[in-house]
C-alpha positions as CSV (number, residue, x, y, z in Angstrom):
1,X,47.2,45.7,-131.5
2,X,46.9,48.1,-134.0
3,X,43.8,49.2,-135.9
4,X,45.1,48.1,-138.7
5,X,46.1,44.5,-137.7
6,X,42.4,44.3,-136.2
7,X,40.6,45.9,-139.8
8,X,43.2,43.2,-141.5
9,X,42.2,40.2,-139.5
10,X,38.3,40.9,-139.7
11,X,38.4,40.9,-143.5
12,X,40.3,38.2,-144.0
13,X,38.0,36.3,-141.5
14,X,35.2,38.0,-143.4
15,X,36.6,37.0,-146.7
16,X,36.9,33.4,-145.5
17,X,33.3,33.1,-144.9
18,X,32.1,34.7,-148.1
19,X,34.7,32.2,-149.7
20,X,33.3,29.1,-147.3
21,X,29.6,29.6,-148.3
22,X,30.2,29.8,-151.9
23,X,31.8,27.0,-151.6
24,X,29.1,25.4,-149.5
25,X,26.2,26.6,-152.2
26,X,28.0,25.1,-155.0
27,X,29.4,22.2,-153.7
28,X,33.5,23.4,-154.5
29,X,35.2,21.3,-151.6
30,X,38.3,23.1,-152.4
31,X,36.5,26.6,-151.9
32,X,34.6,25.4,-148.5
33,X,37.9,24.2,-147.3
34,X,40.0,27.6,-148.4
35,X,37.4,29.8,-147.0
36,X,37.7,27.8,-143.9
37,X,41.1,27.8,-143.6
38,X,41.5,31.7,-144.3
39,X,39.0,32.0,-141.2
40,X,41.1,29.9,-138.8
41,X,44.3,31.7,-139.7
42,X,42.3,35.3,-138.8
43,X,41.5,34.0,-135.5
44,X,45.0,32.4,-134.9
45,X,46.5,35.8,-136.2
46,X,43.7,37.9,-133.7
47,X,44.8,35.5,-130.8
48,X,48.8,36.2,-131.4
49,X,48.0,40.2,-131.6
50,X,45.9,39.8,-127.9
51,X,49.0,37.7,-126.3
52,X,51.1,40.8,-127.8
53,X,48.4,42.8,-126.1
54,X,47.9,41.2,-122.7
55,X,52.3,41.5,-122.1
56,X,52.8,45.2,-123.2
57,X,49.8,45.8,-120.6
58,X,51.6,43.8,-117.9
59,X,54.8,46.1,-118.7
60,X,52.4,49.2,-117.3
């Protein structure tokens, strides 16, 4: 994966959060749930980039 993929992913995770709490602090539902959301597709994104990962190693 390359370091730019990883910076990508963390800020957008990052970014979620920041967006989830706000959300959480002033009761926007829509916010909570955006953050949230931007969170989960980090992780799925970070999870994709490790399968990529794990079968260029196994081509060693």
């Amino acid at each position: 994966m390359g370091l730019d993929d990883k910076v990508g992913n963390k800020g957008e995770g990052l970014g979620g959060k920041i967006k989830e709490g706000l959300g959480k602090a002033t009761g926007d539902q829509s916010l909570e749930a955006e953050g949230h959301k931007d969170q989960t597709k980090a992780s799925l994104k970070d999870a994709g980039e490790n399968i990529k990962d794990a079968f260029k190693k196994g081509d060693r």
